[in-house]
C-alpha positions as CSV (number, residue, x, y, z in Angstrom):
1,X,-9.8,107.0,121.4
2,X,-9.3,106.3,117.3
3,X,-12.3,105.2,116.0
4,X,-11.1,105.0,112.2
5,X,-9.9,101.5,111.6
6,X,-7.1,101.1,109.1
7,X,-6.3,99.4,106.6
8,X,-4.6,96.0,107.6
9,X,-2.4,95.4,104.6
10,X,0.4,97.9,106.4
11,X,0.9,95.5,109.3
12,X,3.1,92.2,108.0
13,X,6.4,94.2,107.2
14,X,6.3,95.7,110.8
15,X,8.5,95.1,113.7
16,X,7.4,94.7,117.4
17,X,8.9,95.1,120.3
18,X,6.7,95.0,122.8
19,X,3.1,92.9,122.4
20,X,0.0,92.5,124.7
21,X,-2.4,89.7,123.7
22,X,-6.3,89.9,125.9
23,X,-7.7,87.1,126.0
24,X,-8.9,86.7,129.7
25,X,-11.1,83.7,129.5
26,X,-12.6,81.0,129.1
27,X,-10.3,77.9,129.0
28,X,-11.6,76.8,125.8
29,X,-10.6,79.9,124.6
30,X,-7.8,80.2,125.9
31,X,-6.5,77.1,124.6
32,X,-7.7,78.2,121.1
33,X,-5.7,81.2,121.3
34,X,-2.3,79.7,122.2
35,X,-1.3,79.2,118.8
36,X,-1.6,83.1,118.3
37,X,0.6,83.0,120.5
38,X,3.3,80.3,119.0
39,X,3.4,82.2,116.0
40,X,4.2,85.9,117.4
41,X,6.9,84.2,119.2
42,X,8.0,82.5,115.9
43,X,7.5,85.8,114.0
44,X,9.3,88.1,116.8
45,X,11.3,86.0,118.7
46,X,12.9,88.8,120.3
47,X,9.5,90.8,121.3
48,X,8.6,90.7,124.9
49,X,5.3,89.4,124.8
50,X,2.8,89.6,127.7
51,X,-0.9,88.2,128.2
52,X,-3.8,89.8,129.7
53,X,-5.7,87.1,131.5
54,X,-8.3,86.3,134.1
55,X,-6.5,85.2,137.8
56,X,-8.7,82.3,137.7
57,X,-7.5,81.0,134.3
58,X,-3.7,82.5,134.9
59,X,-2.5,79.1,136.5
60,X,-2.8,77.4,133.1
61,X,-0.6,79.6,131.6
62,X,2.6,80.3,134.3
63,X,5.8,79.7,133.3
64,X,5.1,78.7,129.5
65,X,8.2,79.3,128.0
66,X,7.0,81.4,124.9
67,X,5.4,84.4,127.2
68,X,7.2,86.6,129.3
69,X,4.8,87.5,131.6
70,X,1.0,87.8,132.6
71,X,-1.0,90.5,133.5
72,X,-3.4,89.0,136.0
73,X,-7.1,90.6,135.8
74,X,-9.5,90.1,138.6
75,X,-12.9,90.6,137.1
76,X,-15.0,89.9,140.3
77,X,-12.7,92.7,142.1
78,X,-13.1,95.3,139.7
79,X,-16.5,94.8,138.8
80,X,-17.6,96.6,141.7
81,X,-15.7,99.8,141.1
82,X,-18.9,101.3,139.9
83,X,-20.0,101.0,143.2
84,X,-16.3,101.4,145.1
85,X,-14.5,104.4,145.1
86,X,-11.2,102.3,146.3
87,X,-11.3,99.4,143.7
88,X,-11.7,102.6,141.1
89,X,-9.0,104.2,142.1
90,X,-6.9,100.8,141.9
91,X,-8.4,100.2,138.3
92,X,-6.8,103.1,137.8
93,X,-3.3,102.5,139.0
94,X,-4.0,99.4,136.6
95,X,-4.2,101.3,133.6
96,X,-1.8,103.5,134.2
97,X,1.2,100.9,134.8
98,X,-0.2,99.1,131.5
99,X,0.3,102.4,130.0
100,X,4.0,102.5,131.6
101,X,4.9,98.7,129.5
102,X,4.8,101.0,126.4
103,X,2.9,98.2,123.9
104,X,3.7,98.9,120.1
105,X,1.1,95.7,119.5
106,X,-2.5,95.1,121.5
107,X,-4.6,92.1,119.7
108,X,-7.7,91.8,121.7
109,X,-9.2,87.8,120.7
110,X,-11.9,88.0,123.4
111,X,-14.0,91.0,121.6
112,X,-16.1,92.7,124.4
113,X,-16.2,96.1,125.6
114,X,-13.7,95.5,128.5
115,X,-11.1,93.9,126.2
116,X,-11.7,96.3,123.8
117,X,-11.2,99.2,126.3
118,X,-8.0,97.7,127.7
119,X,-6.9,96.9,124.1
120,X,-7.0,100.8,124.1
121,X,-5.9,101.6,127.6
122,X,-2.6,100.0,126.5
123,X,-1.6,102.9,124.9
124,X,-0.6,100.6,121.6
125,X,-0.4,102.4,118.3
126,X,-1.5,99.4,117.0
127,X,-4.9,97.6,118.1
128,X,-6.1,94.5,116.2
129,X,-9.8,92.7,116.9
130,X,-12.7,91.8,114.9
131,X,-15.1,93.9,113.3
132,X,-17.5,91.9,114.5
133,X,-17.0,92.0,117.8
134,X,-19.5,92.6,120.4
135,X,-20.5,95.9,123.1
136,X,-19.2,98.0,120.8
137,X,-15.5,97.2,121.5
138,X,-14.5,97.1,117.9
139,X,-14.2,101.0,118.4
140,X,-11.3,100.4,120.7
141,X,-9.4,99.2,117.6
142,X,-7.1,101.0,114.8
143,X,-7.2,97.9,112.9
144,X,-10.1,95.5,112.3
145,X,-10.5,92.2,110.9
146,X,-13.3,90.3,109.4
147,X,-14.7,86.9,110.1
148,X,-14.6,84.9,106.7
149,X,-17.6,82.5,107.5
150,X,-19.6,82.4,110.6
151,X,-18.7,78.4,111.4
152,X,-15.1,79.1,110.8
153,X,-13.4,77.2,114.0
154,X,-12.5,79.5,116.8
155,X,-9.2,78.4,115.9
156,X,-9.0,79.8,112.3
157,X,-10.5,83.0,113.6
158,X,-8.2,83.4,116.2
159,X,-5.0,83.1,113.3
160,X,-6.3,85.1,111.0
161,X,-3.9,87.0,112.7
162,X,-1.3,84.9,111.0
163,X,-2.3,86.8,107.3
164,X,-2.3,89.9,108.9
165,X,1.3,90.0,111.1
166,X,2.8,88.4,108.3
167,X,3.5,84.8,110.2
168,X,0.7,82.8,108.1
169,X,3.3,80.5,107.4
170,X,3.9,79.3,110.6
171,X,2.0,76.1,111.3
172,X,-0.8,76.1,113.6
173,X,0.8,74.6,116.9
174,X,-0.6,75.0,120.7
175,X,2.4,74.0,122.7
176,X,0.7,74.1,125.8
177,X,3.5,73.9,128.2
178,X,3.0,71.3,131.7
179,X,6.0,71.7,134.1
180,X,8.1,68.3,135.2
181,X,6.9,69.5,138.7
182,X,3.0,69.7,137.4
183,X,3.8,66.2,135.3
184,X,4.7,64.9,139.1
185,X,1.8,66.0,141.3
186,X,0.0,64.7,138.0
187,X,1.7,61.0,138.6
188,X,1.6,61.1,142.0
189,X,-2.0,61.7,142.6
190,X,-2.6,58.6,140.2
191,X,-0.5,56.5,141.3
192,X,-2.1,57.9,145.6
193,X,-5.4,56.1,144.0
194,X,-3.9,53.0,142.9
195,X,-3.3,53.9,138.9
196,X,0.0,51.8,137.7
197,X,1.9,52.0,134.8
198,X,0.8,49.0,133.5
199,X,-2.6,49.9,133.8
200,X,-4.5,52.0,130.3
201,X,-6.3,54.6,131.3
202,X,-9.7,56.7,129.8
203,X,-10.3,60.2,131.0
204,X,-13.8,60.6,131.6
205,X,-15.2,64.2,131.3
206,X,-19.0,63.9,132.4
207,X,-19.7,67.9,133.4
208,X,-19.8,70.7,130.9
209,X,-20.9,74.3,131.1
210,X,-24.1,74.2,129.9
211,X,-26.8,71.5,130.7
212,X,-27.9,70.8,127.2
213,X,-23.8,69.6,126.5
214,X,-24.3,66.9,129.1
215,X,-25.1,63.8,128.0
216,X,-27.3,61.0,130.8
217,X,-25.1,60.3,133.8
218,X,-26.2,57.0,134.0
219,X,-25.2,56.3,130.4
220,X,-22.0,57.2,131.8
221,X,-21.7,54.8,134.6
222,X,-22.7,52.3,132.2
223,X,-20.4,52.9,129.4
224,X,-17.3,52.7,132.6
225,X,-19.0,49.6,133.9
226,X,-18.4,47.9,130.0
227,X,-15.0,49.3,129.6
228,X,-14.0,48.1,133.0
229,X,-15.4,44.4,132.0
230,X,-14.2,44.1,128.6
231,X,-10.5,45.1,129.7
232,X,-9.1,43.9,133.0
233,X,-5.9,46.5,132.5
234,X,-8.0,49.3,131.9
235,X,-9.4,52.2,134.6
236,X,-11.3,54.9,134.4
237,X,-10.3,58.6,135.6
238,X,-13.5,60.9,136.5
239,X,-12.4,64.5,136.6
240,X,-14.1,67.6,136.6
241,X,-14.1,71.0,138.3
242,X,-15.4,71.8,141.8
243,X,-18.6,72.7,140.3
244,X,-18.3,69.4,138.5
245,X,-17.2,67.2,141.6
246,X,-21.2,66.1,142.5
247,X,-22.2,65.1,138.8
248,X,-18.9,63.4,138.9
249,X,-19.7,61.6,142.3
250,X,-23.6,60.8,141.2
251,X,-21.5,58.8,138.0
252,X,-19.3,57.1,140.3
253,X,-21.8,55.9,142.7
254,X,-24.0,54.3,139.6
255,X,-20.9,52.8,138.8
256,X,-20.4,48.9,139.3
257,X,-16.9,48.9,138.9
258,X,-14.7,51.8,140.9
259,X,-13.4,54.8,139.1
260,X,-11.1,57.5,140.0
261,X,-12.6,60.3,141.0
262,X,-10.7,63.4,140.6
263,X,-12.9,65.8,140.1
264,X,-12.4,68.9,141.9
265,X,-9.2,67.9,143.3
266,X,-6.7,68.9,140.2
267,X,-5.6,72.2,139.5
268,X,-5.8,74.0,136.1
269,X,-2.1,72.2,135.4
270,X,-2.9,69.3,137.1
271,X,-5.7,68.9,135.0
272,X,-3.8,69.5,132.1
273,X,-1.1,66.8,133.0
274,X,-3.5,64.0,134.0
275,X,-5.3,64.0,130.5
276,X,-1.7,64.1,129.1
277,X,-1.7,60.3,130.7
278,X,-4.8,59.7,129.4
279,X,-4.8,56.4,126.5
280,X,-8.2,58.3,125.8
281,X,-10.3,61.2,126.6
282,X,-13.8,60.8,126.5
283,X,-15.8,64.4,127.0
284,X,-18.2,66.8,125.4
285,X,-17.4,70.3,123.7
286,X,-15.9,71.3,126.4
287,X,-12.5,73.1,127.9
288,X,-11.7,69.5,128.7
289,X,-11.6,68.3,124.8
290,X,-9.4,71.6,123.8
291,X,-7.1,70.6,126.3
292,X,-7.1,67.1,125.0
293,X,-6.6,68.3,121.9
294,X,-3.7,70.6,122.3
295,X,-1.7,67.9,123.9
296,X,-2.8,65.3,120.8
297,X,-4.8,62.7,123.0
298,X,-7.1,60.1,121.4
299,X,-10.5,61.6,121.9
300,X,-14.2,61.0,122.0
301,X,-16.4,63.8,122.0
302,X,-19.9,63.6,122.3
303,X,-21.7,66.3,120.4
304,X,-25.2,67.7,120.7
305,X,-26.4,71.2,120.9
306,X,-23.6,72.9,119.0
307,X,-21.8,73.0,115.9
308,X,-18.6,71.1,115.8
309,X,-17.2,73.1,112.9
310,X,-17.0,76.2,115.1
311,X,-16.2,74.3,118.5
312,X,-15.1,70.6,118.2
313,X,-12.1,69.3,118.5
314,X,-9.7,71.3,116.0
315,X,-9.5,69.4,112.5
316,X,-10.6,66.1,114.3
317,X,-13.7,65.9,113.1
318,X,-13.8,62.0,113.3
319,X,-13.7,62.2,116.9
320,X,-16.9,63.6,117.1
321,X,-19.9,61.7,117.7
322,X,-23.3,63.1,117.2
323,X,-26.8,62.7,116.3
324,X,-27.7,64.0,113.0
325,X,-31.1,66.1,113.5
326,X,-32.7,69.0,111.7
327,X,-33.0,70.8,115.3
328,X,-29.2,70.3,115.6
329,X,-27.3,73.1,116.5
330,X,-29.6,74.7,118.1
331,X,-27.2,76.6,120.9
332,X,-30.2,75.9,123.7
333,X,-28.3,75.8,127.1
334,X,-30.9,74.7,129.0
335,X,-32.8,71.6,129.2
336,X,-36.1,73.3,129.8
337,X,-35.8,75.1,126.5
338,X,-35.4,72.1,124.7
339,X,-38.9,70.9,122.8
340,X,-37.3,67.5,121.8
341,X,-36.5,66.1,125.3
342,X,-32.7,66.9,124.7
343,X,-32.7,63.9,121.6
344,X,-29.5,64.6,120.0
345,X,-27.9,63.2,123.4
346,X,-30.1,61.0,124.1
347,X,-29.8,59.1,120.8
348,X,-26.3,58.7,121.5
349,X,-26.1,55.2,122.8
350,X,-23.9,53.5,125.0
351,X,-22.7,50.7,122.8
352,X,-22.1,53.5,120.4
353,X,-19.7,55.2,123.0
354,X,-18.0,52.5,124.0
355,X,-17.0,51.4,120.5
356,X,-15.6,54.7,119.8
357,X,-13.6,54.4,122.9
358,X,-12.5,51.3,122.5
359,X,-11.0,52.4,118.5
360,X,-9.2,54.9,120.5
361,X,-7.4,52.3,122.7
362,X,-6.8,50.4,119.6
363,X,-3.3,51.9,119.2
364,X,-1.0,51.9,122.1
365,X,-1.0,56.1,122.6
366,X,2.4,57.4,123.8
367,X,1.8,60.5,126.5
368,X,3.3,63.7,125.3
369,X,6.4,65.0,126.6
């Protein structure tokens, strides 16, 4: 294993071949990654390059024309090979058929020590990550970069690669690719629960991983109830994840009017393609807004514990909508460690919501294609 990291000023004039990028998760992250990828295939548009991902996440990601494949990681299955002498020996058969793609290029954007070690186990001559990544995986690297400011976006850090393959003129795009097929289950499903064409429609995002993100279910029922009855063509979508889908339901049944609820019953792409519909999205810092963002939807993002520099919606910043406070960001995920009772959501009112929504409808928003 190298352990000396190099210099990176050697690394623009070369040419790739063959290039693995690891970033296994999470969705957020993933979406903030893809336009790494845009600009290697701009910069190399004959390499053959390959993504190390998460099975859970891989669905997003299937078929998008700039990639030519996935390598699909199952981190609940080989986390027990310290305690399975059979999924060890298939970790093994892993690494060794990594080894046989014969990388020239590993760029681990996830920084921990499993990246880091299969940024490595790649056999690459050339490993790029951060020097400040974490578990020691920077030591997996021959090349490391540094972080210019710690609230840089996650986007900006991720294409800092840009400076350093020599593609920095390339312009940051995500092109998130959603299949016709996907677009059709997307449509289909709508139109199952009685969405027309005719009708506007606001994506509403009411989950998000951690608890201090969410802002007052009830605030969200309300704020649907007073979209519905200011605008008789408009409806509102709930979606979420399975994990999401009771949250979801307790905002639907304090609802008035009737809203969609999808949550739990979209896939990854699914997902993707319904908020591609969406006239507006309205959601926290969450995968949900990144996704929004990639595919240039009218947003609302409601804003509490963290800082939208690093994690909001990418060079949106007036789509944000957040309490100023001196305890904000305070990166707190849970409610009980909160000595404020969780104020910088609950100071976000309704009407306040609602008008910001409503500015989004203002323009008539053409779904990307």
């Amino acid at each position: 294993m190298a352990c000396v990291s190099h210099s990176v000023s050697d690394l623009a004039n070369r040419a790739y071949r063959r290039i693995l990028l690891v970033k296994p998760s999470s969705l957020g992250d993933i979406v903030h990654a893809l336009p790494v990828l845009h600009g290697l295939r701009t910069r190399f548009p004959e390499a053959k390059i390959d993504w190390f991902i998460s099975s859970s996440f891989a669905p997003l990601l299937t078929g998008h024309h700039e990639l030519d494949e996935l390598i699909l990681f199952d981190r609940r299955r080989y986390g027990r090979m310290g305690r399975d002498p059979r999924t060890a020996t298939e970790f093994a058969g892993f690494v060794r058929n990594l080894r046989r793609r014969r990388y020239d290029l590993a760029i681990d954007l996830q920084g921990l020590f499993r990246t880091g070690f299969i940024t490595w186990a790649s056999g690459a001559p050339v490993r790029i990550g951060f020097r400040s990544a974490r578990e020691g995986a920077w030591m997996f690297y021959t090349h490391r970069m540094a972080v210019d400011h710690p609230d840089m976006h996650a986007v900006d850090r991720y294409y800092r690669i840009a400076k350093v393959l020599g593609f920095d003129d390339v312009p940051v795009k995500f092109n998130l690719s959603l299949t016709e097929p996907v677009r059709t289950e997307a449509w289909d499903l709508l139109q199952a629960n009685g969405i027309t064409e005719a009708q506007r429609l606001v994506a509403v995002v009411p989950g998000a991983r951690w608890e201090t993100k969410v802002w007052l279910p009830d605030r969200f029922a309300t704020t649907i109830d007073e979209l519905h009855s200011r605008n008789g063509s408009l409806r509102c979508i709930l979606l979420g994840s399975h994990g999401e889908a009771a949250l979801c339901q307790q905002v639907a049944d304090a609802c008035r009017s009737k809203p969609v609820n999808l949550a739990g019953r979209t896939s990854l792409p699914q997902l993707g393609a319904v908020l591609a519909l969406a006239d507006v999205v309205l959601c926290h810092d969450s995968a949900a807004m990144h996704l929004a963002v990639a595919l240039e939807r009218p947003l609302v993002c409601l804003v509490g514990p963290t800082n939208p520099l690093r994690t909001g919606p990418y060079r949106r910043s007036d789509d944000v909508l957040r309490s100023r406070l001196d305890c904000a960001p305070c990166y707190l995920r849970r409610l009980s460690q909160c000595r404020y009772d969780h104020c910088c959501m609950r100071e976000l009112t309704v009407a306040t919501v609602v008008a910001a929504v409503e500015r989004g409808l203002a323009p008539v928003a053409t779904p990307v294609t």
